[in-house]
C-alpha positions as CSV (number, residue, x, y, z in Angstrom):
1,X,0.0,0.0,0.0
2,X,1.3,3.6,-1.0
3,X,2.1,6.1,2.2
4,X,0.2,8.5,0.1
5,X,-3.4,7.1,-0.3
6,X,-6.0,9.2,-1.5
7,X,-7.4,9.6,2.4
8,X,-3.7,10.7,4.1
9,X,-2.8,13.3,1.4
10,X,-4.3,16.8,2.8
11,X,-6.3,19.2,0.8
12,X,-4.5,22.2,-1.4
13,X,-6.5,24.6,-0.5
14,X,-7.2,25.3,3.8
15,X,-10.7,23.8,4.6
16,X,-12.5,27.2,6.1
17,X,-13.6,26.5,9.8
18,X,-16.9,25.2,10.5
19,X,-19.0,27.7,12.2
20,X,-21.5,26.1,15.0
21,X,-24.3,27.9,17.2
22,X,-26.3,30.5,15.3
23,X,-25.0,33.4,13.1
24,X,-23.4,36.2,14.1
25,X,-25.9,39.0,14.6
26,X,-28.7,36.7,15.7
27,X,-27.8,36.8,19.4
28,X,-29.5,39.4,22.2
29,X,-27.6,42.0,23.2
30,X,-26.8,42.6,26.6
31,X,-28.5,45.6,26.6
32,X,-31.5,44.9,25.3
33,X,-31.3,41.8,27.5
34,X,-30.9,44.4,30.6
35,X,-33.8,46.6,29.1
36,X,-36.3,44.0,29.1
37,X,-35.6,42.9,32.3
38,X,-36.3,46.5,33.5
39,X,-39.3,46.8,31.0
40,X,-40.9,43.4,33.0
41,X,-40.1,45.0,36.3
42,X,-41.9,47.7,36.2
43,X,-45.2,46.0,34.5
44,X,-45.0,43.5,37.6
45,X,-44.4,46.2,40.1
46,X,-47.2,48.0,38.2
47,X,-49.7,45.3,38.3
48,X,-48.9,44.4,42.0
49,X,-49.6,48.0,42.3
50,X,-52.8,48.2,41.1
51,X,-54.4,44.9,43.0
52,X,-53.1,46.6,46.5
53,X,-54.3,49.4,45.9
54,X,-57.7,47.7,44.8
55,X,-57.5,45.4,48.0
56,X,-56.4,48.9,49.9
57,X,-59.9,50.1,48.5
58,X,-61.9,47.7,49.4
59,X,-60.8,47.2,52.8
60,X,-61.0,51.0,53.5
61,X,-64.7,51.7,51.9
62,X,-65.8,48.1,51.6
63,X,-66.8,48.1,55.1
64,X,-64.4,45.0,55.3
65,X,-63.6,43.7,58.8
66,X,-60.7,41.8,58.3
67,X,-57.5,42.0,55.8
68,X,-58.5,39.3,53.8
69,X,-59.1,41.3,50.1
70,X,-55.1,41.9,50.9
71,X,-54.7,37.6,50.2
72,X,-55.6,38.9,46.7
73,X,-51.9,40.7,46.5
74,X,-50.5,37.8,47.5
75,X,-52.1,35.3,45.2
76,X,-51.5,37.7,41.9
77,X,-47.6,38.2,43.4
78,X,-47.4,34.3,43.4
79,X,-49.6,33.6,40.0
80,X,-46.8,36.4,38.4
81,X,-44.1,34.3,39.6
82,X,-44.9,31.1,38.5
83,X,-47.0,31.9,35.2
84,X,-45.6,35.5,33.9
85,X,-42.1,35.1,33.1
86,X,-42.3,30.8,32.5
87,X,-46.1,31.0,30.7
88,X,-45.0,33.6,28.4
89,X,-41.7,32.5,27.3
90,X,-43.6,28.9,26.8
91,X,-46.3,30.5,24.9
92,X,-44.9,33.8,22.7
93,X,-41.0,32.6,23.2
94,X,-40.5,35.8,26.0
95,X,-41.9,37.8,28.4
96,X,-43.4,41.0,26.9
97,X,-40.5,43.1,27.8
98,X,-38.2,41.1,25.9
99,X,-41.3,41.0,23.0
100,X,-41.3,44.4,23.0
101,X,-37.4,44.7,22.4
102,X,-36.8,41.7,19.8
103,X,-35.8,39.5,21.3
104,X,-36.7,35.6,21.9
105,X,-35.6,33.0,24.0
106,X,-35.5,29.6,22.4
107,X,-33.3,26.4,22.9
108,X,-30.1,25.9,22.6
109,X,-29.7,22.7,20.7
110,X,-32.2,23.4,17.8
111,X,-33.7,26.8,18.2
112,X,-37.4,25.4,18.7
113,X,-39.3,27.1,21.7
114,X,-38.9,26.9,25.3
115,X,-41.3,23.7,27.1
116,X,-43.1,25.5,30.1
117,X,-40.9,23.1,32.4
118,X,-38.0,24.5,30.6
119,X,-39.4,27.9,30.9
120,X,-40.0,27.7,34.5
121,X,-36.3,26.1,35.1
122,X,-34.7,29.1,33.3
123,X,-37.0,31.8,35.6
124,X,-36.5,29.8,38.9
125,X,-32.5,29.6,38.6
126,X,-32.8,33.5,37.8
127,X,-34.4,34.1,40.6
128,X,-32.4,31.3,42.7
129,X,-29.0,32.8,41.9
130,X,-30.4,36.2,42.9
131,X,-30.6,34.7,46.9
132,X,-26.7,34.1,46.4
133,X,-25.1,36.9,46.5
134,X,-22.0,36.0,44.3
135,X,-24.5,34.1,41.6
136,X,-26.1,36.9,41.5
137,X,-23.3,39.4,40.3
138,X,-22.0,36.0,37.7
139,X,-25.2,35.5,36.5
140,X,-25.5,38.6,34.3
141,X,-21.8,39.2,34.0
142,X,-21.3,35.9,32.5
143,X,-23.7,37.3,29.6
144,X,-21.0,39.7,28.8
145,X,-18.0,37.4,28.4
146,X,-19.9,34.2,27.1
147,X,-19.6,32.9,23.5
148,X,-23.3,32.6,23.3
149,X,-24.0,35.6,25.9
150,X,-25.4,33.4,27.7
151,X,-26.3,33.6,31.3
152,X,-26.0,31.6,34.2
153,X,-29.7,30.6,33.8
154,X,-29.7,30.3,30.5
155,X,-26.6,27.3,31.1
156,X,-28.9,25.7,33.6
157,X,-31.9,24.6,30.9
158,X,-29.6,25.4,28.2
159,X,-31.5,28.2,26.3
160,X,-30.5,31.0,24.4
161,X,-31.7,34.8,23.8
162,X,-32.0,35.7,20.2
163,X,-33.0,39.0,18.1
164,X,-36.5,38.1,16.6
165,X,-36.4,41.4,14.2
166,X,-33.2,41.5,12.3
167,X,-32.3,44.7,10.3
168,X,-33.1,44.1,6.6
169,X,-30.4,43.7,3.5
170,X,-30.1,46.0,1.5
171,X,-31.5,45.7,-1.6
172,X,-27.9,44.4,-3.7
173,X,-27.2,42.0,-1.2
174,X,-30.9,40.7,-0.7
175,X,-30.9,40.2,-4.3
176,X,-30.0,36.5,-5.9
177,X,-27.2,36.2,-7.9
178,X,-27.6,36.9,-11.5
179,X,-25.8,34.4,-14.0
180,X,-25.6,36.3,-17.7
181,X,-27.4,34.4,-19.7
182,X,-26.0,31.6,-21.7
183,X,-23.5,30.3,-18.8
């Protein structure tokens, strides 16, 4: 047998790298990440808000003897936890904040959407590393020198943020490439 069969002689030309994970410019920013975080905040805060204020109401003027219509507070404040951040990531691929800024949350391994169990993973390790006080500083910083710019919670059900609207072409390079004719 020759030393220089067909499958131990290496190409002439270099082989180009092959690229895995998803193209560049399809990954959330940090910013945007840290902006829809901020955007979710305040419509929780806001909608735990408005149910005290209706529990304050009705316990003032309702002729209420007891603090019971203040359980309602608490039930929504638990109902948010579980079914805002999980439900909606489940259902529309992000909360609305991160809806509102393009962005998606989908799996790492083949892009599909987030199971609910999945879902609820990613939000309960965000809010689990946010009782630590050292995972709590990693967990976001680890967006900012990861590959992926992925999280700590994002590592733990192994999802990933993505940019839903991407900026459009322009028109040369959205157009096919045009053979002359004859060739």
């Amino acid at each position: 047998m020759n030393a220089t069969s067909p499958e131990h002689i290496p190409p002439a030309y270099p082989v180009p790298p092959v690229h895995r994970g998803p193209a560049p410019g399809v990954l959330g920013n940090q910013g945007l990440r840290l902006l829809a975080l901020l955007l979710d905040t305040v419509f929780a805060f806001g909608v735990l808000s408005l149910v005290s204020v209706g529990a304050g109401l009705v316990v003032t003027f309702g002729g209420s003897r007891d603090n019971a219509p203040y359980y309602v507070t608490l039930l929504v404040a638990v109902a948010l936890l579980f079914l805002y951040s999980p439900l909606m990531t489940a259902r529309c691929g992000g909360t609305p904040g991160k809806l509102l800024c393009g962005l998606s949350v989908v799996r790492l391994a083949d892009g599909g959407p987030l199971s609910y169990g999945a879902a609820l993973g990613r939000h309960l390790a965000h809010l689990g590393m946010w009782l630590v006080p050292v995972l709590s500083l990693l967990d976001p910083l680890n967006c900012l020198w990861d590959g992926l710019r992925q999280c700590l919670h994002d590592k733990v059900v192994g999802s990933l943020v993505i940019r839903r609207r991407m900026r459009r072409l322009p028109a040369a390079a959205a157009d096919p490439i045009m053979r002359p004719a004859g060739s």
